[in-house]
C-alpha positions as semicolon CSV with decimal commas, in nm:
position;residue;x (nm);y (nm);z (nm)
1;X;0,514;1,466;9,580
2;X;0,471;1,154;9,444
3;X;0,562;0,805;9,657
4;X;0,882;0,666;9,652
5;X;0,767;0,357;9,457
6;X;0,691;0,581;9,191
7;X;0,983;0,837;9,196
8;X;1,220;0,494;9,210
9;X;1,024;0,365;8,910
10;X;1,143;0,676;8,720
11;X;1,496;0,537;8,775
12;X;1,490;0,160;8,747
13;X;1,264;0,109;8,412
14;X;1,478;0,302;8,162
15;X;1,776;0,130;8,285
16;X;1,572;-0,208;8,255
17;X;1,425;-0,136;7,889
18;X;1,790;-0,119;7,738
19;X;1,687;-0,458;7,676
20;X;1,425;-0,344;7,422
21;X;1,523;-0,010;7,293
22;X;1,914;-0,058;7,202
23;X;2,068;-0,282;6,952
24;X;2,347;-0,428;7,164
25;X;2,084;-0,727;7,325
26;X;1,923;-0,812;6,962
27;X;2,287;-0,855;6,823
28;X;2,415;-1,060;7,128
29;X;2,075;-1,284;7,123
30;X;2,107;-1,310;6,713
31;X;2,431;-1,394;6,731
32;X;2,252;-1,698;6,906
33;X;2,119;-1,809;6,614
34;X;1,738;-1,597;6,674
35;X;1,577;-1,414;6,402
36;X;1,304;-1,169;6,376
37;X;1,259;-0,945;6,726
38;X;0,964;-1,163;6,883
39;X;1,112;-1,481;6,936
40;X;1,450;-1,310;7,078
41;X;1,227;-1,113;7,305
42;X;0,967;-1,392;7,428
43;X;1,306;-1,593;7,490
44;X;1,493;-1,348;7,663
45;X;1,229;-1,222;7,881
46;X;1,093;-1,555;7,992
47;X;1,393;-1,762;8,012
48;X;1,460;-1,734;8,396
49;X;1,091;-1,958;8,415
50;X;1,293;-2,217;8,217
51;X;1,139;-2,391;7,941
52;X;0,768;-2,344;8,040
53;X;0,457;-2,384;7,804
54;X;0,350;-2,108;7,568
55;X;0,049;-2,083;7,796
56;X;0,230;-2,002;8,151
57;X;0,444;-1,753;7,946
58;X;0,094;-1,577;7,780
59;X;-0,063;-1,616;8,171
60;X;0,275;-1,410;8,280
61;X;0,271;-1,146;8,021
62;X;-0,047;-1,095;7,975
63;X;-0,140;-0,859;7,713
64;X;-0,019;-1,006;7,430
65;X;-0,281;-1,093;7,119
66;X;-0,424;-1,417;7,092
67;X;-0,142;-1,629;6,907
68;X;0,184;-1,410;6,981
69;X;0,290;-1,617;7,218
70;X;0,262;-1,930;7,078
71;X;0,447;-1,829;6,776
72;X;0,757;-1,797;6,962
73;X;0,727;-2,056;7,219
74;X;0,862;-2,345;7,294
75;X;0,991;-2,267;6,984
76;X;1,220;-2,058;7,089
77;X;1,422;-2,315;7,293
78;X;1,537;-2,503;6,966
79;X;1,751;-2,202;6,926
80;X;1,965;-2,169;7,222
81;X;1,920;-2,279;7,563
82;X;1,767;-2,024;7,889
83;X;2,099;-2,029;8,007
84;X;2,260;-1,898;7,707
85;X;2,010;-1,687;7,621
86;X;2,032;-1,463;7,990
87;X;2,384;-1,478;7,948
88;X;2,332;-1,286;7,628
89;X;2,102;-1,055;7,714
90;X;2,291;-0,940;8,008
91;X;2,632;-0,943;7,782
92;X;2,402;-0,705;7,554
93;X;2,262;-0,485;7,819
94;X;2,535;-0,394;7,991
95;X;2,739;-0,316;7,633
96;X;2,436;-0,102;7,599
97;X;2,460;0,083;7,923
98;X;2,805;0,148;7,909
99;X;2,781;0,266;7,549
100;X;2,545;0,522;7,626
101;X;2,655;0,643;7,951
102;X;3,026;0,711;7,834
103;X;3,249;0,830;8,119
104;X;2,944;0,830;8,368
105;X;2,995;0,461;8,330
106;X;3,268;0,428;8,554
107;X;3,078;0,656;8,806
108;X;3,054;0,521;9,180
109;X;2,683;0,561;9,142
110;X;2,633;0,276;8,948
111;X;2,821;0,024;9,202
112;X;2,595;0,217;9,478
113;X;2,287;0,175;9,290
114;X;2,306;-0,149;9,204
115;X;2,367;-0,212;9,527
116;X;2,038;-0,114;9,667
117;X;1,811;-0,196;9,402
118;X;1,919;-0,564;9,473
119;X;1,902;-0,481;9,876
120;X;1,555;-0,405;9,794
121;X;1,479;-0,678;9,564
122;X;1,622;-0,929;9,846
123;X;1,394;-0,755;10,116
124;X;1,096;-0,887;9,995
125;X;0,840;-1,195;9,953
126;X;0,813;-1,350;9,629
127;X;0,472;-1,493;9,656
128;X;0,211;-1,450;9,347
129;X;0,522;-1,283;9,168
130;X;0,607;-1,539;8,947
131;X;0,848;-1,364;8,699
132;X;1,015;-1,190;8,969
133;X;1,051;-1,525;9,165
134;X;1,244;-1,657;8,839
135;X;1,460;-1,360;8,817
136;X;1,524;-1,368;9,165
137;X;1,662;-1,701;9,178
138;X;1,897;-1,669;8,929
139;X;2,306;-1,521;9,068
140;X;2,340;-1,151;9,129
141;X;2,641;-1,039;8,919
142;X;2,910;-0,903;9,068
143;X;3,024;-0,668;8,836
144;X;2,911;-0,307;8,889
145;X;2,744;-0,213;8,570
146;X;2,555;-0,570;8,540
147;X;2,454;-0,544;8,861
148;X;2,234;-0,208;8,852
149;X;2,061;-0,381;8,532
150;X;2,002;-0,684;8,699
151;X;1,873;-0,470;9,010
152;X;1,659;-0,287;8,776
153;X;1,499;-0,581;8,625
154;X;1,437;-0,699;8,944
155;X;1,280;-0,442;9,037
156;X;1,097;-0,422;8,740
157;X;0,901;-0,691;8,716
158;X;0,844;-0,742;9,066
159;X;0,661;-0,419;9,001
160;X;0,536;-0,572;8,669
161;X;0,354;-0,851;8,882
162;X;0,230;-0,663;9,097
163;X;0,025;-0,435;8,828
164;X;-0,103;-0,731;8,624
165;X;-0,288;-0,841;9,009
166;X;-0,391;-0,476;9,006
167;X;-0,564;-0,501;8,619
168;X;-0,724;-0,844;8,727
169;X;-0,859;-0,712;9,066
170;X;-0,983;-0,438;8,781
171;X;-1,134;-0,686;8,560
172;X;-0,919;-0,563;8,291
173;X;-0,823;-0,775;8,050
174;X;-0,475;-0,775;7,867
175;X;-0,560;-0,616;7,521
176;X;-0,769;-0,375;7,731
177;X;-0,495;-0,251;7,963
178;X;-0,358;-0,153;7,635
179;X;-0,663;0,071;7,529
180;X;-0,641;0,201;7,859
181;X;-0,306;0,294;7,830
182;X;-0,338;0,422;7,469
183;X;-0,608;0,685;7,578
184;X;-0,416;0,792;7,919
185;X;-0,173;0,874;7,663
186;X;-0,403;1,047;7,426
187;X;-0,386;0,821;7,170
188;X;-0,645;0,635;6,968
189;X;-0,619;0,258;7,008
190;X;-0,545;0,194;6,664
191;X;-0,237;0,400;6,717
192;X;-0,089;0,217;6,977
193;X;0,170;-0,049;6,867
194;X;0,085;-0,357;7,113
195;X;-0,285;-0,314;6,922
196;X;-0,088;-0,387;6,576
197;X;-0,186;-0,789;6,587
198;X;-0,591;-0,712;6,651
199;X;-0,792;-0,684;6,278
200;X;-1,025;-0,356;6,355
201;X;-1,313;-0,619;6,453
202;X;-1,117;-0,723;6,695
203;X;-1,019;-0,420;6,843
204;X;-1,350;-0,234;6,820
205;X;-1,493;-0,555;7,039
206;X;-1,204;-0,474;7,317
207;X;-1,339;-0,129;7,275
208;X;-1,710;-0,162;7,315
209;X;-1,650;-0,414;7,662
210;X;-1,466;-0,086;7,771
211;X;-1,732;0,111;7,680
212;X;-2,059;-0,125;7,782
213;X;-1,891;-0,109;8,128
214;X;-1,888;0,271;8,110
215;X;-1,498;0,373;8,096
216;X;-1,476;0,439;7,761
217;X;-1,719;0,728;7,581
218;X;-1,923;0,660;7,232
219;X;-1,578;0,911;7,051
220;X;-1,375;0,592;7,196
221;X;-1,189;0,827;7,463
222;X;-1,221;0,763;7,825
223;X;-1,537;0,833;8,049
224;X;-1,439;1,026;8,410
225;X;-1,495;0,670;8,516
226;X;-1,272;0,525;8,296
227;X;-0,966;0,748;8,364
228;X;-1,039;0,739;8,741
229;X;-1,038;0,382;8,700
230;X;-0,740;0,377;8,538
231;X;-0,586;0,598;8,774
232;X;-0,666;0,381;9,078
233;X;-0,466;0,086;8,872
234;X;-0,156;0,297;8,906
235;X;-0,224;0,389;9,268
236;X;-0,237;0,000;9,399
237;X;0,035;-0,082;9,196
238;X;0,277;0,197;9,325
239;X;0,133;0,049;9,689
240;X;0,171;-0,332;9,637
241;X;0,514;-0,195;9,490
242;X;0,619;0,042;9,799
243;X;0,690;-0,327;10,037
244;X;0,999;-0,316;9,846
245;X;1,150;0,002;9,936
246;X;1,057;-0,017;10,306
247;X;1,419;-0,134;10,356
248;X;1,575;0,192;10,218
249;X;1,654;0,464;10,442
250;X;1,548;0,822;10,358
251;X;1,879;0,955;10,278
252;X;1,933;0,591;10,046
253;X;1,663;0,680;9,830
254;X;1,765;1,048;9,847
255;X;2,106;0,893;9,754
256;X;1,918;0,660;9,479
257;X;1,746;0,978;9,323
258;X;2,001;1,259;9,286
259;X;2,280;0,993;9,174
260;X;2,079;0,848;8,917
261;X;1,953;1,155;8,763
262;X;2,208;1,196;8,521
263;X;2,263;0,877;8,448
264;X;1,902;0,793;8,398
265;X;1,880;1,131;8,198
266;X;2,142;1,024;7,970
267;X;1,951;0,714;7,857
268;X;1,640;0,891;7,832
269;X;1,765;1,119;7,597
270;X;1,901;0,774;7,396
271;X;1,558;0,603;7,374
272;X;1,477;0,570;7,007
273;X;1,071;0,638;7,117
């Protein structure tokens, strides 16, 4: 069976990446004054750091192409203020949520989750998790529905940190992670979206490091090493993720798990990917 930090994960990221996949955020953050998707989304995602330089946010995020960052910030902040700009994106999430869920919106599940995603955000230190130390200081809503996406952000990127110490305790680098992750999901990197920004020079460089330090095969797919490798990055993030949920009684994540399942169904079955 697999560990509660990953079984929980199930549950909190698709209600977190309504923030990506629907059109309720974009329009709430256009409506803003932001054009284009990458500046809405290096604005929304970043804003509880405040207005920070384009190099903290690339340090945060990580994997993003040499350039994409900077593109979009400080830039960004000319548009509309951090403030406005969570205000929005919550606004847009939780239209979202409650557009997709229909009557299971009103369900006392989503009160009840919220509620303990944010118990076990709260439980925890916030040290070397910078983006969840930003999200955590800002105010927990108090209505139901924006609460469990809050929670799930939370949640989120506190598990977010946590895997980008795991890839540096790797020695992975940011456009590697997403080779790795392209071939654990039997893809070719130039398939992969994130890869889009890197020429095929570029990419076949990220490629051969992978492959000079064994985890990646001459046919470009992983090397047992490789995917073991790979593996293990999943395993210590799921454990430097599980502090979190020590606060949870069994029958609360029991609780957690069979009331989210339809609700968490019903947005999977939304996702436009």
């Amino acid at each position: 069976m697999d560990s509660v930090a990953r079984q929980l994960k199930d549950l909190f990221v698709p209600i977190h990446e309504v923030a990506y996949m629907a059109e309720e955020p974009d329009e709430e953050l256009q409506a803003l004054g932001y054009e284009g998707y990458w500046p809405l989304y290096f604005a929304s995602r970043s804003a509880p750091l405040g207005k920070v330089p384009a190099e903290v946010v690339d340090a945060l995020f990580y994997n993003f192409a040499p350039g994409e960052v900077a593109a979009c910030v400080p830039s960004c902040w000319e548009v509309a203020t951090p403030e406005a700009v969570l205000a929005a994106r919550e606004r847009g999430c939780v239209k979202a949520l409650c557009g997709i869920l229909g009557d299971l919106a009103d369900d006392p599940v989503v009160a009840r989750a919220g509620e303990l995603f944010v118990k076990a955000a709260f439980s925890v230190p916030v040290e070397g998790r910078m983006l969840f130390a930003g999200l955590r200081s800002l105010p927990v809503p108090e209505e139901p529905m924006a609460r469990l996406w809050h929670g799930a952000t939370l949640l989120r990127e506190h598990r977010g940190d946590g895997h980008l110490a795991a890839l540096v305790a790797a020695g992975i680098s940011g456009q590697e992670s997403h080779v790795l992750q392209a071939l654990l999901w039997d893809l070719k990197p130039r398939a992969f979206g994130r890869l889009d920004p890197l020429s095929d020079e570029q990419l076949e460089t990220v490629v051969d490091g992978l492959r000079s330090r064994g985890l990646v095969n001459d046919e470009g797919w992983f090397t047992p090493a490789g995917r073991k490798l790979r593996t293990e990055i999943e395993e210590l993030t799921d454990e430097v993720a599980a502090p979190a949920y020590a606060c949870l009684e069994a029958d609360e994540v029991e609780e957690l798990i069979t009331g989210l399942g339809p609700i968490v169904a019903k947005i999977n079955a939304a996702r436009p990917f």
